[in-house]
C-alpha positions in Angstrom: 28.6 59.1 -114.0 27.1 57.2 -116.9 30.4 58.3 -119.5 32.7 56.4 -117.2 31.1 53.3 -118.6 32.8 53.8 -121.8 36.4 54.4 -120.5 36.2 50.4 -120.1 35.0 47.4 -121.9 33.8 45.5 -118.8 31.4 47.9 -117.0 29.9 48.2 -120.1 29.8 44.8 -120.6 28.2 44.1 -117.2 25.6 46.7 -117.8 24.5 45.3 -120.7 24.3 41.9 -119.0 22.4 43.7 -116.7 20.5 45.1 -119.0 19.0 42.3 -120.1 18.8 40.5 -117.1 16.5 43.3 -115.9 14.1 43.8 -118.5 13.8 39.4 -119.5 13.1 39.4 -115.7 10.3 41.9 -115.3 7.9 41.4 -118.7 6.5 38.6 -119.2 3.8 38.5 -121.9 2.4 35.3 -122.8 -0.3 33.4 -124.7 -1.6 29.7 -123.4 -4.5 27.2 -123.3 -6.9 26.8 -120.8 -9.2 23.6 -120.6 -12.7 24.5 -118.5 -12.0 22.6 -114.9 -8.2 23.2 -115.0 -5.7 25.9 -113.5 -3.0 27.3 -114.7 -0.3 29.4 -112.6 2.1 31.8 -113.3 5.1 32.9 -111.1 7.5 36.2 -110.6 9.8 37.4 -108.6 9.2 40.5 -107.8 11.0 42.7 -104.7 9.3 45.3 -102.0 8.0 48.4 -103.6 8.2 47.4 -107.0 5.4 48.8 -109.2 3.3 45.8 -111.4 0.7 45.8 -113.5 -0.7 42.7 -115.4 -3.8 42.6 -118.4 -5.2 39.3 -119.4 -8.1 38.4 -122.0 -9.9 35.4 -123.1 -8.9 35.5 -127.3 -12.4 35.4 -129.0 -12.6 32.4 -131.3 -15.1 33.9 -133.6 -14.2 37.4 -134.4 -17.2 39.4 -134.7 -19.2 37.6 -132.3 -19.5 37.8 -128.5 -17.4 35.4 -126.8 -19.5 32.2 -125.3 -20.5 32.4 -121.6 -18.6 29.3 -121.3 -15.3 31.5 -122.2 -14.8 33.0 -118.0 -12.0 32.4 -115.8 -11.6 33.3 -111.9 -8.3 35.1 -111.6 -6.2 35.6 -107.8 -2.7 37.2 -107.7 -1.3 36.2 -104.4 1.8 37.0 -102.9 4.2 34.3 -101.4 2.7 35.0 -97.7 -0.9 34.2 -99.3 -1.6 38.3 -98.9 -4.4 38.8 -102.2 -3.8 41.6 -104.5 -6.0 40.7 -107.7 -9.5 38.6 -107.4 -11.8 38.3 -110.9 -14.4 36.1 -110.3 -16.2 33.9 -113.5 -14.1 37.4 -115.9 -13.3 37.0 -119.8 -10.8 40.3 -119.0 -9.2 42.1 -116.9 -6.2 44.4 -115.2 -4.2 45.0 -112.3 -1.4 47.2 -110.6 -0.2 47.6 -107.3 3.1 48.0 -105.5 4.6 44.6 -104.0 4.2 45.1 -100.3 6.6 42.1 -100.0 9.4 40.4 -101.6 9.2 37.1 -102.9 7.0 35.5 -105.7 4.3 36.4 -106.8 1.3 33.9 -108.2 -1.1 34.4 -110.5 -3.5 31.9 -111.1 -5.9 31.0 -113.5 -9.4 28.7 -112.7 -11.2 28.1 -116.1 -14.9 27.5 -115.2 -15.7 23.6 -115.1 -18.2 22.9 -118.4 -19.6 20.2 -120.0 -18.7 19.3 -122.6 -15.5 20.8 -121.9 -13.9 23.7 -124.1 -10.8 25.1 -124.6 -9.7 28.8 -124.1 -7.2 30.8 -125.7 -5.4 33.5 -122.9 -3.5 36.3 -123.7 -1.6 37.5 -120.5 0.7 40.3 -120.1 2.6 41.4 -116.5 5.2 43.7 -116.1 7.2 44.7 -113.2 9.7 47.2 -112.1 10.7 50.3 -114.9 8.8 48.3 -118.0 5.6 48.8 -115.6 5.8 52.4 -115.5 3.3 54.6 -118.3 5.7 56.7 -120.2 3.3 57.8 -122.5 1.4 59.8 -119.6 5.0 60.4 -117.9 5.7 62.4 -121.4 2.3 64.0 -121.5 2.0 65.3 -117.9 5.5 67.1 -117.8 5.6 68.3 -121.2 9.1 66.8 -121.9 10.5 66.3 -125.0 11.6 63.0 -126.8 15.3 63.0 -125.1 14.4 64.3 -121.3 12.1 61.4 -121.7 14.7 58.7 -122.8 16.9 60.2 -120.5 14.5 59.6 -117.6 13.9 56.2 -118.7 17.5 55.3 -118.6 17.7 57.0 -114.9 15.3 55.0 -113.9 16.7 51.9 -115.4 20.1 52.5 -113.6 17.9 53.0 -110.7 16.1 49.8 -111.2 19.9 48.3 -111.1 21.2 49.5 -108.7 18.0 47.7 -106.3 17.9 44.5 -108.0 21.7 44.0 -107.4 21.0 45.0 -103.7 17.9 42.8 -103.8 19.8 39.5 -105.4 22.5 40.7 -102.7 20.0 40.1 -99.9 18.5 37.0 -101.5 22.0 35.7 -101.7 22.9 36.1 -97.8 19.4 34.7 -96.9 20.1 32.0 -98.9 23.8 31.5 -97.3 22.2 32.1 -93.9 19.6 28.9 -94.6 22.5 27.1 -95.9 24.2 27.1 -92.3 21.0 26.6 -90.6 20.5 23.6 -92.5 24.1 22.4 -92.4 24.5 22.6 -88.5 20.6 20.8 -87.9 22.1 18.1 -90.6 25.0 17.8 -88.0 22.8 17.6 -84.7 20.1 14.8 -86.5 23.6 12.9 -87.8 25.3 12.6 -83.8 22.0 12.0 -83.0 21.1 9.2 -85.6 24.5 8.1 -84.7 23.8 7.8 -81.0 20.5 5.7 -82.2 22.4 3.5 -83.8 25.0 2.8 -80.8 22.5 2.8 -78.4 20.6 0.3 -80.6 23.4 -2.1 -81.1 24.2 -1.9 -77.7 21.0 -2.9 -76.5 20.6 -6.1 -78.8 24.6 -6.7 -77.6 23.2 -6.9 -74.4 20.3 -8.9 -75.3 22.0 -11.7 -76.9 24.5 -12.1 -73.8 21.9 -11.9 -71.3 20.2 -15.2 -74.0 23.2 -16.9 -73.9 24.2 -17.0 -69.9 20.3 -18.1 -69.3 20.8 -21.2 -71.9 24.3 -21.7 -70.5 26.0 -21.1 -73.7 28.5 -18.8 -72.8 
């Protein structure tokens, strides 16, 4: 199935595009500053059943040397329905993995411990999702494969990891069409009724000013 790609410029084009759609969207490995009292979250989309694994560190200032106590931060990964995943509570490291129960984003936040006088940390934070999450050193190792049933695996799994993200941007797409009309047709309802507010309203002070001007005889 895959040699079909090449018969024609613009599959292969779109896989590429997919390509790298894929893999920019599921590793994200970062480095930031974190000022003692202040949070700092991160965000991913991630869909059901996807595998993800994340590995953060406080960057030791003075190589050598133990990193302060002041250097701890409380981690949470949450999910978009507030469902934990990941706590670390007053940690200068740290991992986690687990398979997204739910679609939607995903939050990971980092609480640098309030100190005075206040300091400033250096975090290193890696997260991965989807076929970049996956060990391939100990998927190598544990079937005895050799350097092109692994690649070849790898790019299986990558199709694979296609072929759900275009269904999963699919279903994103019609939720996102069915809120559209939900919000179009309650936009509809509030304007005849705003508009029926109004009428009633200017009806009323219609009234009122006739009913003003037959009592002072002016009409």
């Amino acid at each position: 199935m895959l040699m079909t790609f090449g018969l024609d410029n613009k599959p292969l084009l779109h896989l590429s595009l997919l390509f790298l759609v894929l893999f920019s969207s599921s590793t994200e490995s970062l480095r930031f500053e974190l000022q003692s009292g202040n949070t700092k979250c991160i965000s991913e989309d991630i869909k059901t059943n996807s595998m993800t694994v994340g590995k953060y560190l406080i960057v030791n200032p003075n190589e050598g040397q133990p990193l302060p106590d002041s250097h701890r931060v409380t981690v949470r990964v949450t999910s978009s329905y507030g469902n934990n995943y990941h706590y670390g509570d007053r940690v200068q490291t740290g991992q986690f993995a687990f398979a997204a129960g739910e679609a939607g984003d995903y939050m990971t936040c980092f609480w640098a411990v309030d100190h005075n006088p206040p300091t400033t940390m250096t975090i290193d934070f890696d997260w991965k999702t989807g076929v970049a999450a996956k060990d391939w050193s100990n998927v190598a190792k544990k079937g005895q494969v050799d350097v092109m049933e692994l690649e070849l695996k790898k790019l299986q799994d990558t199709v694979m990891a296609i072929h759900d993200e275009m269904f999963y941007l699919r279903e994103r797409e019609e939720e996102m069409q069915e809120l559209n009309r939900t919000t179009d047709s309650r936009m509809f309802w509030l304007s005849l009724l705003s508009l029926f507010v109004c009428l009633s309203v200017a009806g009323l002070q219609l009234w009122h000013l006739k009913t003003f001007f037959e009592k002072k005889k002016l009409i």
